[in-house]
Kinemage of the C-alpha trace (Angstrom):
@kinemage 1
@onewidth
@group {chain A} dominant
@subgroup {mainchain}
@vectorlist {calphas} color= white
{ca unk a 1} P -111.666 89.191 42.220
{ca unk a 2} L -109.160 90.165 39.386
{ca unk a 3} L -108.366 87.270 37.268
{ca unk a 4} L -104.880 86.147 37.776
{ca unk a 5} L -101.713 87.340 35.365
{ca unk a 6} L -98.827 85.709 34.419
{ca unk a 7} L -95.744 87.242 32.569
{ca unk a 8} L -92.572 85.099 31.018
{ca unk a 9} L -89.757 86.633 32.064
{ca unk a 10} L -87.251 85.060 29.567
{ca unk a 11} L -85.450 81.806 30.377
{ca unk a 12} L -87.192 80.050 32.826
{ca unk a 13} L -88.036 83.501 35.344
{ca unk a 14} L -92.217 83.423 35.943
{ca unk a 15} L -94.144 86.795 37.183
{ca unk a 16} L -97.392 85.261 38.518
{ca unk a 17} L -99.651 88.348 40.237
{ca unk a 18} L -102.895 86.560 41.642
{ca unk a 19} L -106.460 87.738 41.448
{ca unk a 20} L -105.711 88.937 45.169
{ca unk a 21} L -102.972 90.669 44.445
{ca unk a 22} L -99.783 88.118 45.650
{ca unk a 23} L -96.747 88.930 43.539
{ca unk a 24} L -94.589 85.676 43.273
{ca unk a 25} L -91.484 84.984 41.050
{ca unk a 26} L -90.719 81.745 39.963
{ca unk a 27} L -87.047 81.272 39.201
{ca unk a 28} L -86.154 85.135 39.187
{ca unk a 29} L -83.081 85.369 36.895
{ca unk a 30} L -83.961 88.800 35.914
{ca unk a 31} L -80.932 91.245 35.733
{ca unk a 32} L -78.596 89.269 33.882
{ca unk a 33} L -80.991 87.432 31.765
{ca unk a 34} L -80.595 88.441 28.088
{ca unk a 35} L -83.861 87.109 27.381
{ca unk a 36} L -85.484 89.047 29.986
{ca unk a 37} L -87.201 92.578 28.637
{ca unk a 38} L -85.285 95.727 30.557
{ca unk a 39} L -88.811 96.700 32.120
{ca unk a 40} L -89.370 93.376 34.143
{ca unk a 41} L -85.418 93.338 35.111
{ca unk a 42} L -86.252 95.201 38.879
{ca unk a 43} L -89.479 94.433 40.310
{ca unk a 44} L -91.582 96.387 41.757
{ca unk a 45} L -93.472 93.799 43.837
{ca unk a 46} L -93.325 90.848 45.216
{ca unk a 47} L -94.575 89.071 48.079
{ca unk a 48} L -93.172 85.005 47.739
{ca unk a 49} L -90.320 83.465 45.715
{ca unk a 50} L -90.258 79.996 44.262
{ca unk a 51} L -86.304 78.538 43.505
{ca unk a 52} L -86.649 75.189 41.678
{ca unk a 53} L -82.692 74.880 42.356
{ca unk a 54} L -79.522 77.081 43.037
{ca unk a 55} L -77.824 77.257 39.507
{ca unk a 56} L -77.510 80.965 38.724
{ca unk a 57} L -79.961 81.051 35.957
{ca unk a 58} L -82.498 80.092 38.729
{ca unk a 59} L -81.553 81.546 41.740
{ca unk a 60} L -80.998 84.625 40.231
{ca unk a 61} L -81.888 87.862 41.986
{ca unk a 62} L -83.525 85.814 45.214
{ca unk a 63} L -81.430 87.518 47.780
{ca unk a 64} L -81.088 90.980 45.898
{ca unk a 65} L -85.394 90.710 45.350
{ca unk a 66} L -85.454 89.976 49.537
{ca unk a 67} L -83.631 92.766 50.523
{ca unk a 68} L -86.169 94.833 48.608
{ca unk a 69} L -89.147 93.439 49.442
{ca unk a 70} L -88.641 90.546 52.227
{ca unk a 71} L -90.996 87.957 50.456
{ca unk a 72} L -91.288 84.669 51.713
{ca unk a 73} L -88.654 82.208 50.314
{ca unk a 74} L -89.571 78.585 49.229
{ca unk a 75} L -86.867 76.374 48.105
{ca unk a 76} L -85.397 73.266 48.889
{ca unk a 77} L -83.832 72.909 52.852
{ca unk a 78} L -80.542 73.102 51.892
{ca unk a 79} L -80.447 75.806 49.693
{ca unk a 80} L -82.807 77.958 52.164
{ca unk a 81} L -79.865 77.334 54.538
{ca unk a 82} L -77.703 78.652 52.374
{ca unk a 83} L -80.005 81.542 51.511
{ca unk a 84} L -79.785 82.003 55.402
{ca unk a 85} L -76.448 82.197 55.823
{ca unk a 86} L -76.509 84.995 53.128
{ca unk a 87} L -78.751 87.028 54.829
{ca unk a 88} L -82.070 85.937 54.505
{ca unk a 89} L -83.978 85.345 57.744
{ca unk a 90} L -85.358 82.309 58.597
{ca unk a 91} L -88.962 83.218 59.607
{ca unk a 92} L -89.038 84.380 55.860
{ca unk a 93} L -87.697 81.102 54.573
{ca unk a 94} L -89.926 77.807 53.706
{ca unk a 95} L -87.002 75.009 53.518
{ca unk a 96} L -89.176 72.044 52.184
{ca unk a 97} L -88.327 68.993 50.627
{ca unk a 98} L -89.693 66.672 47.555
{ca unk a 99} L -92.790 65.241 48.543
{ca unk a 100} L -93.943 68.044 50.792
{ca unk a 101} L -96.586 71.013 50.612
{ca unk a 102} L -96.245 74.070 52.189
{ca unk a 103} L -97.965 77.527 52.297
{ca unk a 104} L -96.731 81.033 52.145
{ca unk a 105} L -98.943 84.151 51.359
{ca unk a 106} L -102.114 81.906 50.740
{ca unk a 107} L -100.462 80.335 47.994
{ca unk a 108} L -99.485 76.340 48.104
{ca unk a 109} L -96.491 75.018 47.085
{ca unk a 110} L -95.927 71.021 46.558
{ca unk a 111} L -92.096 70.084 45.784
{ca unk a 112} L -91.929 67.292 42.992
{ca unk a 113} L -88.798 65.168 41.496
{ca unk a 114} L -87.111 66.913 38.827
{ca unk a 115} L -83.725 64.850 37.071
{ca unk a 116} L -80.882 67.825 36.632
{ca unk a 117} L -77.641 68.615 38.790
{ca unk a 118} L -77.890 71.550 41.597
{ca unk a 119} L -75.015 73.520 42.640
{ca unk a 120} L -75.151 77.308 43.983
{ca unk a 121} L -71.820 79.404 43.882
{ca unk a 122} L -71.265 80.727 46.957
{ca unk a 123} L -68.061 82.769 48.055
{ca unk a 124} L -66.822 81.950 44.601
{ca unk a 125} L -66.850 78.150 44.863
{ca unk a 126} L -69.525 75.800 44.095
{ca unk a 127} L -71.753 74.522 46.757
{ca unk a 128} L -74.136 71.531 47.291
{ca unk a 129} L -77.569 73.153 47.113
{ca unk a 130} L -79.588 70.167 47.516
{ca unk a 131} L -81.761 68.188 44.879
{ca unk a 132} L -83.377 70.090 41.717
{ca unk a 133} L -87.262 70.180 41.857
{ca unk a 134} L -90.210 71.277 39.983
{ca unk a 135} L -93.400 72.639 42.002
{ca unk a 136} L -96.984 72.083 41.430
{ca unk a 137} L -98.101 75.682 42.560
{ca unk a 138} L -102.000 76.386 43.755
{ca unk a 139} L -103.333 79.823 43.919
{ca unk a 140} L -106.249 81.346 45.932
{ca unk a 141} L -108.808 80.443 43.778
{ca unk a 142} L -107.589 77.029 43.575
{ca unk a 143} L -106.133 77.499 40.221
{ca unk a 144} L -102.994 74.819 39.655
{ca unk a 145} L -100.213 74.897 37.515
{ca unk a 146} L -96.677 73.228 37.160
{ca unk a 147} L -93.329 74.722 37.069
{ca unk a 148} L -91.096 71.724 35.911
{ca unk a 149} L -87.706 73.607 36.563
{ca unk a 150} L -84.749 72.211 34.484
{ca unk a 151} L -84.992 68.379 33.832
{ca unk a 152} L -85.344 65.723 31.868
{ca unk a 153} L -88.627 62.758 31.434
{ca unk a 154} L -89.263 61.313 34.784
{ca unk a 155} L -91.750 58.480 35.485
{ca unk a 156} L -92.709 60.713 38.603
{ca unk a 157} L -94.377 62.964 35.932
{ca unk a 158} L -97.122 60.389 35.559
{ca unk a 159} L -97.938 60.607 39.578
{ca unk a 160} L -97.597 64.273 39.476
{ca unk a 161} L -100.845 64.323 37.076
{ca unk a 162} L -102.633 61.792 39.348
{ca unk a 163} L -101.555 63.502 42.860
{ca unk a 164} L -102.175 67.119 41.817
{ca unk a 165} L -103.706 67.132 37.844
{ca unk a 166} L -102.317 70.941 36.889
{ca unk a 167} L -104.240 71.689 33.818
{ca unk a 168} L -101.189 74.135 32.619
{ca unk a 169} L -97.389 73.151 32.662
{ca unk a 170} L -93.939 75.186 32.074
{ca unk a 171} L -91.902 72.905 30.995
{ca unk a 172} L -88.277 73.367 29.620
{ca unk a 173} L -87.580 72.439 25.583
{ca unk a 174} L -84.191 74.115 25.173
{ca unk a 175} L -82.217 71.111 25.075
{ca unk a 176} L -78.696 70.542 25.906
{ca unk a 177} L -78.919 71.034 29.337
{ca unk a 178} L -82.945 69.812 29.928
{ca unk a 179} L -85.428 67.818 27.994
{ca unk a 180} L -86.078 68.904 24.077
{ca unk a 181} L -89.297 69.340 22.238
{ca unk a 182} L -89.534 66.157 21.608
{ca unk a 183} L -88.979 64.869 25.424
{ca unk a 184} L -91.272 68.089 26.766
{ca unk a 185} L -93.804 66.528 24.394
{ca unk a 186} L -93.935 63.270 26.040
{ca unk a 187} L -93.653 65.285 29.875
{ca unk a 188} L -96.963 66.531 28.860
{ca unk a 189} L -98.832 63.771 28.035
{ca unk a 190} L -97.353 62.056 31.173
{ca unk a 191} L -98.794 64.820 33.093
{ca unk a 192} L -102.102 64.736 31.611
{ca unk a 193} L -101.836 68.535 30.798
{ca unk a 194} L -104.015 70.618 28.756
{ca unk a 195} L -101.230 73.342 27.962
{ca unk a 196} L -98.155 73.652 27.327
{ca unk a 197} L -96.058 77.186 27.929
{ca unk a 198} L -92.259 76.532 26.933
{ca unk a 199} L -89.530 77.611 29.395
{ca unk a 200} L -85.939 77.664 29.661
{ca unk a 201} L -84.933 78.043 25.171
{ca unk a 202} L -83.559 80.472 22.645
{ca unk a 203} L -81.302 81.966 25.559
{ca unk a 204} L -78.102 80.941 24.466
{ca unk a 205} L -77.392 79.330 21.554
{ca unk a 206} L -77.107 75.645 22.569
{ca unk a 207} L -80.587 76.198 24.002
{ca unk a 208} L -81.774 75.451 20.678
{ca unk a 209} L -84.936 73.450 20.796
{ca unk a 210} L -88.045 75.676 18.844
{ca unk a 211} L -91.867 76.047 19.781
{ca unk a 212} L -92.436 74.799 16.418
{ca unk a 213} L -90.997 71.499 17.206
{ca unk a 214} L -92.853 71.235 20.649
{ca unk a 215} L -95.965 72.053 18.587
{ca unk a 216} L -95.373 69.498 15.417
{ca unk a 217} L -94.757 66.804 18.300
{ca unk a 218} L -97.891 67.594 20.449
{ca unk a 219} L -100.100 67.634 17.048
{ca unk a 220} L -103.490 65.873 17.177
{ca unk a 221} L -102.827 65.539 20.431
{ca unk a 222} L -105.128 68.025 22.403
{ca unk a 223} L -102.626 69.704 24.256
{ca unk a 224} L -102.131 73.362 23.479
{ca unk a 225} L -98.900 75.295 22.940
{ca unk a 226} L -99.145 78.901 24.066
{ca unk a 227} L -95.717 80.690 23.605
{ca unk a 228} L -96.139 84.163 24.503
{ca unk a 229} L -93.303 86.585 23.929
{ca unk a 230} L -90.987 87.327 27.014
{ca unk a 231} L -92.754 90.106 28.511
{ca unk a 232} L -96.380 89.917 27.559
{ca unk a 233} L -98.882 89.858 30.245
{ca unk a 234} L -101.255 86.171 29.730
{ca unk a 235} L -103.841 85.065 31.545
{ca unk a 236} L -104.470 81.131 32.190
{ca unk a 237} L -105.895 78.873 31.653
């Protein structure tokens, strides 16, 4: 078995291709993402789709990506009925809820709390997309990481390291409109993680939290920082 791949897309967008070959996209904002690199902007793959919540810079391509490809969509129930009602059929949609594990493509996918707002435009007016969320994500080979989504500290944090123990975290530091360095710092030592990849900063300008500062506050602490460049193909853990 290939070992699995991972590529930052810029922003908060994941590529994860698995040593078996499943293509999933966490958070695809791909085609209007500055951050994202022009080659990654149209995939040429993929098999599920994980939406942490409906704001635009999450949601993304999801429904353009499904009429492509017709990957299996996991979200949160109310925004896979909304997904629905956009086209999206609902054998191919997993409408879960925080607390809950599901499957889809041999790939588990446990919903946890994440502290943000969630609101999808749809027909040009805002909509009630249900609650934001993070997932804890498990591969084939059992591998585990954690896709935090937009949010802030939560004392849930601490449970999702007991419950699930993901050895690798994504976990936002832009600030502004999520946690900062500083709060991402403490996130990861509530999780009990053993690296840190920073999401969701340096996209716009009030986005303005810096690896640097994620890495001065996680000093001498045993958790490592690995920033790769939007783009770059990484392997974990």
């Amino acid at each position: 078995m290939a070992d699995n791949s991972f590529v930052w897309c810029g922003h908060s967008a994941l590529k994860v291709v698995t040593g078996e070959g499943t293509v999933l996209y966490v958070d695809p904002f791909l085609s209007e993402n500055p951050s994202c690199p022009p080659q990654l902007k149209t995939p040429e793959a993929c098999d599920v789709i994980a939406v942490t919540h409906g704001h635009s810079d999450h949601l993304g391509d999801t429904v353009k990506i499904y009429e492509q490809f017709r990957p299996k969509i996991v979200a949160i129930f109310e925004l896979a009925q909304m997904l629905q009602e956009q086209g999206v059929a609902a054998e191919d949609l997993v409408g879960m809820n925080i607390g809950g594990t599901a499957e889809a493509k041999g790939l588990k996918f446990s919903m946890v709390p994440a502290t943000h707002s969630s609101a999808a435009v749809d027909g040009g007016k805002l909509r009630y997309s249900g609650d934001p969320a993070g997932f804890v994500v498990t591969l084939e080979d059992g591998f585990r990481f954690y896709h935090a989504g937009d949010t802030w500290i939560t004392a849930d944090m601490e449970f999702i390291g007991k419950l699930f123990a993901p050895e690798v975290g994504f976990l936002p530091i832009g600030g502004f409109y999520t946690m900062d360095p500083r709060a991402a710092a403490m996130a990861a030592r509530l999780v009990g993680l053993k690296k840190v990849i920073p999401i969701h900063y340096g996209t716009m300008p009030v986005l303005s939290g810096e690896v640097a500062e994620l890495e001065e506050e996680l000093k001498g602490s045993g958790i490592v920082v690995q920033a790769p460049p939007a783009g770059q193909v990484f392997s974990l853990p």
